[in-house]
VEXRO-563623 format. One record per residue (C-alpha): residue in one letter; x, y, z; residue number from 1. Coordinates in Angstrom, 3 decimals. Example, Ala and Ser with C-alpha at 12.3 -4.5 7.8 and 13.67 -1.06 7.14 Angstrom:
<"A"; <12.300; -4.500; 7.800>; 1>,
<"S"; <13.670; -1.060; 7.140>; 2>,
This chain:
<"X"; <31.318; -45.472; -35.214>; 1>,
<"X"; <34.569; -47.346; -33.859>; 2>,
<"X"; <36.187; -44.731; -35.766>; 3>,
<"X"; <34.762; -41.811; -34.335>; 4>,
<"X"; <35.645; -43.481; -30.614>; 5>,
<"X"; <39.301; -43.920; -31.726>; 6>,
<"X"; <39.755; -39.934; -32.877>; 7>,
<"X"; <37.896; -38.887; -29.902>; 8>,
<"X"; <39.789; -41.015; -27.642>; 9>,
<"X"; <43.310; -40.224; -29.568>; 10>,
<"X"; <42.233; -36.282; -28.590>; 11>,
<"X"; <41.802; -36.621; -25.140>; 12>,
<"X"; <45.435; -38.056; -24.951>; 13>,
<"X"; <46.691; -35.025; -26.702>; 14>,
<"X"; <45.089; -32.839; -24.957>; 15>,
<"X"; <46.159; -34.911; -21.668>; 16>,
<"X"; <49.585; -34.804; -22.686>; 17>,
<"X"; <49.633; -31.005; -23.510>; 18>,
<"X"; <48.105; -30.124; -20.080>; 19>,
<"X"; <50.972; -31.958; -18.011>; 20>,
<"X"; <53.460; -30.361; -20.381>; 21>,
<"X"; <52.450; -27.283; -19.457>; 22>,
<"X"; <52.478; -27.994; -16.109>; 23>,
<"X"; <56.085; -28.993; -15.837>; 24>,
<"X"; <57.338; -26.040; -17.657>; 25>,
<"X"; <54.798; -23.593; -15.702>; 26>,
<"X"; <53.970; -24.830; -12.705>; 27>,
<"X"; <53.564; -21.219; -11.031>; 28>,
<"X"; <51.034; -20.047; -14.320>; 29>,
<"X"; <49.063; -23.352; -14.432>; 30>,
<"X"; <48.896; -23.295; -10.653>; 31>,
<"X"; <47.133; -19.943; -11.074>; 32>,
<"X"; <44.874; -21.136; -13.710>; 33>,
<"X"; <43.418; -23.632; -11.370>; 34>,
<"X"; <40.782; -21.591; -9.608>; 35>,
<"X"; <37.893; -22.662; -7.697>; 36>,
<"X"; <34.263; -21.495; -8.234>; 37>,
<"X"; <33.271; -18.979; -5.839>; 38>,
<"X"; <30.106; -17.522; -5.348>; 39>,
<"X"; <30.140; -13.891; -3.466>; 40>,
<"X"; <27.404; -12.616; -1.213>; 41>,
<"X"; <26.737; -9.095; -0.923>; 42>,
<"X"; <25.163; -8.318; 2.679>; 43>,
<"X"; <21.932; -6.048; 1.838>; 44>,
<"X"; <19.365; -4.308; 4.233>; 45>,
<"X"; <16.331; -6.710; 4.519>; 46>,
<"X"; <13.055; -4.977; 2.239>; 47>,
<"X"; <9.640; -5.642; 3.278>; 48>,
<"X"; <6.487; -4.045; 1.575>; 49>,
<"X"; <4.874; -0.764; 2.906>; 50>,
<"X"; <1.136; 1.119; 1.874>; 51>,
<"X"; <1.678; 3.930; -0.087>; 52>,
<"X"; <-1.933; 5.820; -1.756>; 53>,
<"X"; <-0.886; 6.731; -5.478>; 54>,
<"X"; <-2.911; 8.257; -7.841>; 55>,
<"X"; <-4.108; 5.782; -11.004>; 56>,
<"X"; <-5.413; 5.757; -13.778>; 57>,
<"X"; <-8.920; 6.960; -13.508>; 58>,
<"X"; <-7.205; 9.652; -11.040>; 59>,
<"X"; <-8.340; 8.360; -8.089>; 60>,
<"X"; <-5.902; 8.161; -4.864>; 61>,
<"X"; <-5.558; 4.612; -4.729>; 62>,
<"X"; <-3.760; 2.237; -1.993>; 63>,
<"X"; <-0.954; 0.146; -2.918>; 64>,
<"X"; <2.436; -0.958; -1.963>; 65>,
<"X"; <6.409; -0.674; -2.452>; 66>,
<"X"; <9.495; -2.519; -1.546>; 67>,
<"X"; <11.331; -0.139; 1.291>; 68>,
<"X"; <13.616; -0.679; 3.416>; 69>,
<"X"; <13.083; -2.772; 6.786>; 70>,
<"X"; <13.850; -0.289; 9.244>; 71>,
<"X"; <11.920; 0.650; 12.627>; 72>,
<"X"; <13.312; 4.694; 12.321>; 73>,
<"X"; <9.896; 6.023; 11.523>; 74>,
<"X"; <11.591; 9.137; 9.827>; 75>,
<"X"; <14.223; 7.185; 7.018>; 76>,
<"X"; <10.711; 5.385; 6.242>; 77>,
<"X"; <8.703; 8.003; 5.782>; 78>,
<"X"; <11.426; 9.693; 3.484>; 79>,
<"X"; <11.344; 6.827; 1.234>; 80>,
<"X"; <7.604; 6.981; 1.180>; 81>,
<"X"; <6.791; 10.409; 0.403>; 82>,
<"X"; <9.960; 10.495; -1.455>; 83>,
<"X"; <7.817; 8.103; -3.929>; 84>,
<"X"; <5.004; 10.101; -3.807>; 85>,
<"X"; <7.284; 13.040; -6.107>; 86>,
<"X"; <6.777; 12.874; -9.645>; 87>,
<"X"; <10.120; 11.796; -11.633>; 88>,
<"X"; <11.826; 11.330; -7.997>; 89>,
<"X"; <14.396; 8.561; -6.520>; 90>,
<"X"; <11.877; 5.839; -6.100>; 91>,
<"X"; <10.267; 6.349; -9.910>; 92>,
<"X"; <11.820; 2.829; -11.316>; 93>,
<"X"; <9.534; 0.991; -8.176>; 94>,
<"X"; <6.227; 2.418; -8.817>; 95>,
<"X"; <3.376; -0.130; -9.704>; 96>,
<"X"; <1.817; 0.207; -13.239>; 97>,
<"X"; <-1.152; 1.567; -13.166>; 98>,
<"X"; <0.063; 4.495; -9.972>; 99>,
<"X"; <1.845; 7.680; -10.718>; 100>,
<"X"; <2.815; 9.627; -7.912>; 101>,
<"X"; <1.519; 13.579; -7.710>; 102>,
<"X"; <3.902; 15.569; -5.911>; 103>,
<"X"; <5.655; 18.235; -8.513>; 104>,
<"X"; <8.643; 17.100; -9.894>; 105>,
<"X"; <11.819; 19.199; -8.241>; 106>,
<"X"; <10.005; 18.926; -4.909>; 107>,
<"X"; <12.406; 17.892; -2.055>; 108>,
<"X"; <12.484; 16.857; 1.783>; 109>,
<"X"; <14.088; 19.574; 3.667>; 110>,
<"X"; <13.618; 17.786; 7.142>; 111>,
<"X"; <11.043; 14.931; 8.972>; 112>,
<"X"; <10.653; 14.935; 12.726>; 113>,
<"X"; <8.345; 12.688; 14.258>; 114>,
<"X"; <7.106; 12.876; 17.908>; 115>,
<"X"; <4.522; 10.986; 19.925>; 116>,
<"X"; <2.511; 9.947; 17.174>; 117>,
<"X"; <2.614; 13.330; 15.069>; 118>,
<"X"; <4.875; 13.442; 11.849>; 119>,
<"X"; <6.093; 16.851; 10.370>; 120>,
<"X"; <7.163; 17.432; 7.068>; 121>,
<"X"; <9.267; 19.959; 5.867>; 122>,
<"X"; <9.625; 20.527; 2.029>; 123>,
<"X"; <10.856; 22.790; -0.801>; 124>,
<"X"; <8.212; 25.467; -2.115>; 125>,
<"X"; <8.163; 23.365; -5.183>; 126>,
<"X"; <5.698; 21.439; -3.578>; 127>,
<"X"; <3.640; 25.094; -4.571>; 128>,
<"X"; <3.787; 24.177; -8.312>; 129>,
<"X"; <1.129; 21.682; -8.413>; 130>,
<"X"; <-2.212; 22.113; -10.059>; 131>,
<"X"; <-5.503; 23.173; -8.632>; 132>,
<"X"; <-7.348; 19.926; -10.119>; 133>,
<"X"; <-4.596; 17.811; -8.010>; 134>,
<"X"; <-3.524; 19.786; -4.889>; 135>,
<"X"; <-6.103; 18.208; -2.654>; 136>,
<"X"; <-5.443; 15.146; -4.023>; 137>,
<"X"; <-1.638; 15.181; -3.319>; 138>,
<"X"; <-2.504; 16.832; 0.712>; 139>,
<"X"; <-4.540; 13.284; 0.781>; 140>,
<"X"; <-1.976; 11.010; -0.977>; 141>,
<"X"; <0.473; 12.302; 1.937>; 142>,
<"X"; <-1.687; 11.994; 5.120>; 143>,
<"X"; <-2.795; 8.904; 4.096>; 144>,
<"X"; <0.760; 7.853; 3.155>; 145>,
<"X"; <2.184; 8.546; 6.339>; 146>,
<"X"; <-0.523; 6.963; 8.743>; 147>,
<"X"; <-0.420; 3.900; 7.257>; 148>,
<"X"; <3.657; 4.048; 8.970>; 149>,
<"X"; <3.080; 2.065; 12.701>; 150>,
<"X"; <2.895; 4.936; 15.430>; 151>,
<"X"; <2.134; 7.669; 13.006>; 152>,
<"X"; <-2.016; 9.428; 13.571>; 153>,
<"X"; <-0.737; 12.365; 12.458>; 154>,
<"X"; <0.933; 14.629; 10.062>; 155>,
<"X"; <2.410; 18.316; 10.010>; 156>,
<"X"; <2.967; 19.660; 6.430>; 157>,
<"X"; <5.504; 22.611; 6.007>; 158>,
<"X"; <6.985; 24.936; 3.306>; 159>,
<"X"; <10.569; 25.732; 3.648>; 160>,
<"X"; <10.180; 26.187; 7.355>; 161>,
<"X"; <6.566; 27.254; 7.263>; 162>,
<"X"; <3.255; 25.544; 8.243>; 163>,
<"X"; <1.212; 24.841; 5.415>; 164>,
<"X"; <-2.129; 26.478; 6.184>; 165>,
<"X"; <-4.163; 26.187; 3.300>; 166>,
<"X"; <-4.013; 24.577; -0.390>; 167>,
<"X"; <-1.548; 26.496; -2.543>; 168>,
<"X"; <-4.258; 27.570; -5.695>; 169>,
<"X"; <-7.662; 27.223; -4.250>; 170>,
<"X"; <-6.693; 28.913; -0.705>; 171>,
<"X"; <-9.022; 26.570; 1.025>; 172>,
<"X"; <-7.827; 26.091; 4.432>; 173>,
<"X"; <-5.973; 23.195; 5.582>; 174>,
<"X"; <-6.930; 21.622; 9.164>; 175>,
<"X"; <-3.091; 22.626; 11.644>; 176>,
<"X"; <-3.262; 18.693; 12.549>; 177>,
<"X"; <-3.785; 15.991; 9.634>; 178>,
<"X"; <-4.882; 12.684; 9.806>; 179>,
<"X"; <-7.530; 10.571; 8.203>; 180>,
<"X"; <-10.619; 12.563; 9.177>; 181>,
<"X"; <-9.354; 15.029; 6.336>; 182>,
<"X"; <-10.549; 12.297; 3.752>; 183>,
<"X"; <-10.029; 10.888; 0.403>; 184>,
<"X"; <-11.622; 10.383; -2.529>; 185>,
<"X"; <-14.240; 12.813; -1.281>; 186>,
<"X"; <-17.893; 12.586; -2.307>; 187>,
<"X"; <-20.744; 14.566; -0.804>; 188>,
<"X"; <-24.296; 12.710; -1.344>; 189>,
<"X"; <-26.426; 14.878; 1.014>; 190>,
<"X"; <-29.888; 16.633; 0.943>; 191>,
<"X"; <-29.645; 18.678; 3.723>; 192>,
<"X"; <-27.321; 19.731; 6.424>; 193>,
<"X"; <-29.197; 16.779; 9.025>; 194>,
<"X"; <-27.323; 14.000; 10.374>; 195>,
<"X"; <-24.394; 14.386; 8.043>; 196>,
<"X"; <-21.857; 11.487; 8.538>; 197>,
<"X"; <-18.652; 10.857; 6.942>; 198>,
<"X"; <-17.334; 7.316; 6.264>; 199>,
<"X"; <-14.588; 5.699; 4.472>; 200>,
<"X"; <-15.416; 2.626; 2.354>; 201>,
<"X"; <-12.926; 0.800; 0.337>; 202>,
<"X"; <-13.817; -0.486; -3.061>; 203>,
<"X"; <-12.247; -2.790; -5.354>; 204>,
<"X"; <-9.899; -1.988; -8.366>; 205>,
<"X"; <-8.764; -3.835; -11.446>; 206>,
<"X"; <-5.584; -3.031; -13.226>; 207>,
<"X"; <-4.354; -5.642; -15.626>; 208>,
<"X"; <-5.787; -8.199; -13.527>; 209>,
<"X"; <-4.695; -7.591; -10.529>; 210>,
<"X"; <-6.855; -5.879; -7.618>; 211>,
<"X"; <-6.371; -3.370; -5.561>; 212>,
<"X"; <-8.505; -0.256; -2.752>; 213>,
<"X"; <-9.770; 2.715; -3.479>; 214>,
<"X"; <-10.892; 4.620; -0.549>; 215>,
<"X"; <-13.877; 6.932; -0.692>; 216>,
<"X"; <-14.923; 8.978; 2.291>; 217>,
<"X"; <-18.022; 9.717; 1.693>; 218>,
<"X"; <-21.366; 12.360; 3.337>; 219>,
<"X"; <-23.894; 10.834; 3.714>; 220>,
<"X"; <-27.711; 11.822; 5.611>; 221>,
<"X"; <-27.776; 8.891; 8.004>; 222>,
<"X"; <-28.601; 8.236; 11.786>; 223>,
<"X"; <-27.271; 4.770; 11.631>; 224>,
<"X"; <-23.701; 4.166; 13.259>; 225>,
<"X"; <-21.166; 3.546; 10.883>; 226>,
<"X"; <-20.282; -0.208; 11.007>; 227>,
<"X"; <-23.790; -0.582; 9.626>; 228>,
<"X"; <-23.551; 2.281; 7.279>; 229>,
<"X"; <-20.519; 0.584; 5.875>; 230>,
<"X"; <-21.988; -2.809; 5.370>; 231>,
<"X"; <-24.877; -1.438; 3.438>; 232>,
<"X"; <-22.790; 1.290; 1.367>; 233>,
<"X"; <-20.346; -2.315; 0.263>; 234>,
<"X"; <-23.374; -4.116; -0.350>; 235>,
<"X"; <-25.565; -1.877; -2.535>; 236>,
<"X"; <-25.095; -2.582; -5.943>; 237>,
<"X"; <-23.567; -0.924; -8.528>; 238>,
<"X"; <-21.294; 1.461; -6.677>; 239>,
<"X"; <-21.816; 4.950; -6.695>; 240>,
<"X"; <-18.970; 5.677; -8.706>; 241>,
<"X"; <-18.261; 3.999; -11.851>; 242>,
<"X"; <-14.855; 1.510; -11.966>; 243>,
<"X"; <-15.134; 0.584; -8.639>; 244>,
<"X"; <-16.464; -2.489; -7.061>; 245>,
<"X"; <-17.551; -4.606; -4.128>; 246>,
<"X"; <-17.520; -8.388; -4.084>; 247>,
<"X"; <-19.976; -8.079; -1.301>; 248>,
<"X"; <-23.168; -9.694; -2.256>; 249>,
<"X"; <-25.739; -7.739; -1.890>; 250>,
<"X"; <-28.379; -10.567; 0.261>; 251>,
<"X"; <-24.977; -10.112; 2.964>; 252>,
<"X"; <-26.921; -9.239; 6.060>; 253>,
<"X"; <-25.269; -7.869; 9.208>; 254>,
<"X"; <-26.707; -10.218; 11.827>; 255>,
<"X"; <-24.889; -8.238; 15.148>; 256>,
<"X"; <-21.666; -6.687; 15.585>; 257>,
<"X"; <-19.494; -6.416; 19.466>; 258>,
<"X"; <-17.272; -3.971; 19.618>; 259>,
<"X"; <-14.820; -4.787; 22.615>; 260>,
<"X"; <-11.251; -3.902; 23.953>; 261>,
<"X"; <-10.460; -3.341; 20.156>; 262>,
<"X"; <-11.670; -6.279; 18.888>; 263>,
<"X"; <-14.651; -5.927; 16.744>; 264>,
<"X"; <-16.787; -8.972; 16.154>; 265>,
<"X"; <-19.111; -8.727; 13.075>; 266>,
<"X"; <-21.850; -11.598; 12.665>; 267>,
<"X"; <-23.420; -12.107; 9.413>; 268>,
<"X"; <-25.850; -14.537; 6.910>; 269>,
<"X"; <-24.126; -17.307; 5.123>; 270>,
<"X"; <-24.346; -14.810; 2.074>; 271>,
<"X"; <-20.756; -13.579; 3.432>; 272>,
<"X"; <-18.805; -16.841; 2.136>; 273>,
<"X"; <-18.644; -18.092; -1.207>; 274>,
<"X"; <-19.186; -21.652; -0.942>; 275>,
<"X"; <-21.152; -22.888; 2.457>; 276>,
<"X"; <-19.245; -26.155; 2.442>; 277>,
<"X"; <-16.075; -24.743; 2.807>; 278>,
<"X"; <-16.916; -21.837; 4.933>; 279>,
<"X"; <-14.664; -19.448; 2.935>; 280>,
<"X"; <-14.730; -15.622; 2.213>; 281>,
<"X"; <-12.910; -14.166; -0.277>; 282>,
<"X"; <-9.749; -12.030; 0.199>; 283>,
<"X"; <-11.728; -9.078; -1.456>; 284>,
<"X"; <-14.379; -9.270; 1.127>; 285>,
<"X"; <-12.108; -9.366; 3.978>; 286>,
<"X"; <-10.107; -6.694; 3.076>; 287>,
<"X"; <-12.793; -4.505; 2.009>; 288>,
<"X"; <-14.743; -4.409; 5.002>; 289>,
<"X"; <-11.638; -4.947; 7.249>; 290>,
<"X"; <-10.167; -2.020; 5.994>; 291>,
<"X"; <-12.628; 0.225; 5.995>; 292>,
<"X"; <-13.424; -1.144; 9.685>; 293>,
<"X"; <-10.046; 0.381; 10.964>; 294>,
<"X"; <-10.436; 3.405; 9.484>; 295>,
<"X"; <-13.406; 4.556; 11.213>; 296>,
<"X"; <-12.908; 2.971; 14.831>; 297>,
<"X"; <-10.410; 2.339; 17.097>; 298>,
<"X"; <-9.925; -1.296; 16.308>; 299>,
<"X"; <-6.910; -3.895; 16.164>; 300>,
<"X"; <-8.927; -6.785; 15.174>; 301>,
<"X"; <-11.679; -7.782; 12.793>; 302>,
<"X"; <-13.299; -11.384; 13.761>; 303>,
<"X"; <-16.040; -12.300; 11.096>; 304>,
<"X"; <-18.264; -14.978; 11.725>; 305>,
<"X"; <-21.272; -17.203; 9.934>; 306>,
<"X"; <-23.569; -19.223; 12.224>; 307>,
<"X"; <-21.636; -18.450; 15.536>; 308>,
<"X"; <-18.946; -20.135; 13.967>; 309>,
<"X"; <-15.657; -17.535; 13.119>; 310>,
<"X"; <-14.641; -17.838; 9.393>; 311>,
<"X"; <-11.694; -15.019; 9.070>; 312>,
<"X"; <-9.749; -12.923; 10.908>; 313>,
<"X"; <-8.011; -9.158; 10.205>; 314>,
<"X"; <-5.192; -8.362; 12.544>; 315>,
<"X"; <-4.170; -5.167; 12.180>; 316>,
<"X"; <-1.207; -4.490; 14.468>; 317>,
<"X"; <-0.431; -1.322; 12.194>; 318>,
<"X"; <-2.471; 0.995; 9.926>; 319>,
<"X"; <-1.436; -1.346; 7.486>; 320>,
């Protein structure tokens, strides 16, 4: 042991020694060897997380989100979205697993102009290319896409400077104005052409263990109004559609609903919450019926209460 201390000790000194040696006969080179840590910061854009509607893996048009870019210039965000949305394009390496996106590969932005709450794209013809089974799909993955950008109701599509007016294979014509009352995820469940109304509902998603919304606007025979319409479609279970789900029990009863300056105020039975001591909903609940709240009325806020007491809250101060 002592012996080990004296060689280790003897090698320090030698190495001491060598060090001022060196020093005296290169004091300029050993001066330059002496170099502080550093560490360097690279100033980068701030990123914050946007909606974009993908298609996954069971091929429905599905919301989710990627990084991009914190800017307020409506137009360099909705380039990185829909630029995204092309198959094989610049934003490939940030998709989710479980999304693809459905524009034809090769397709590019010629131009996006946005106006008083109307965006217009223009793109390449290879937007053309894509497949009947998909091109409705892909006119919904954009609208949606695009209105979920703050300020933005509506969307313009165009074709190397001209307005696209219907689908490219089918020929079925295209509404001049898009926005959300074009519909996703369609499914018609109607007996006759009576009281036909359309609502979007958002269901629940699994990939890998982590959750995310499907969408589906769906016609329906019904002379209820639609907050009521959407309760009941969330709580009826299963789903009409297999691989989607709602975390809504099915004993939830809409007690009364106010609908006022924006604010919509939705009163239910304790079956909302999962655990009556607590008074807590779950996230899936909330955003379920939140979201599907904002896309059929005008509303900025979603207050739900239990008992007269409030329990959550949705702000929506974007289509977001």
């Amino acid at each position: 042991m002592l012996k080990r201390i004296s060689i280790r000790k003897l090698s320090i000194s030698c190495f001491t020694l060598i060090i001022l040696l060196l020093m005296y006969m290169f004091p300029n080179s050993i001066k330059d060897l002496n170099v502080e840590k550093s560490i360097e910061y690279e100033t980068i854009n701030t990123e914050n997380l946007n909606q974009i509607f993908l298609m996954d893996n069971n091929e429905y048009i599905a919301m989710t989100n990627i990084v991009v870019s914190n800017t307020k210039d409506i137009c360099k965000k909705a380039r990185e979205l829909v630029n995204a949305l092309i198959i094989d394009g610049e934003k490939q390496d940030i998709i989710p697993n479980g999304f693809k996106p459905i524009i034809p590969a090769g397709t590019t932005i010629n131009d996006i102009n946005f106006d008083n709450g109307v965006i217009k794209v223009d793109f390449s013809k290879d937007i053309l290319e894509i497949s009947e089974k998909y091109e409705e799909k892909m006119i919904e993955a954009i609208c949606y896409t695009l209105t979920s950008i703050e300020g933005v109701n509506n969307v313009l599509i165009y074709v190397d400077g001209d307005m696209l007016t219907k689908l490219p294979n089918s020929n079925k014509f295209l509404p001049e104005i898009l926005s959300r009352n074009y519909g996703i995820n369609k499914n018609v469940d109607i007996s006759n052409y009576k009281d036909v109304v359309s609502v979007n509902v958002y269901y629940t998603k699994e990939f890998n263990d982590n959750l995310y919304y499907v969408p589906v606007t769906k016609y329906i025979n019904s002379s209820e109004d639609k907050v009521k319409i959407i309760i009941d479609e969330l709580t009826s279970a299963p789903t009409y559609e297999e691989n989607l789900m709602s975390f809504l029990n099915s004993n939830t009863k809409l007690i009364n609903y106010t609908l006022d300056s924006k604010i919509l105020n939705l009163e239910f039975n304790e079956y909302l919450i999962d655990d009556i001591a607590t008074m807590n909903m779950s996230d899936e609940v909330k955003d379920a019926i939140a979201y599907s709240m904002r896309d059929n009325l005008d509303v900025d806020e979603v207050i739900f209460t239990v008992g007269n007491k409030e329990i959550s809250k949705s702000v929506f101060k974007s289509v977001e």
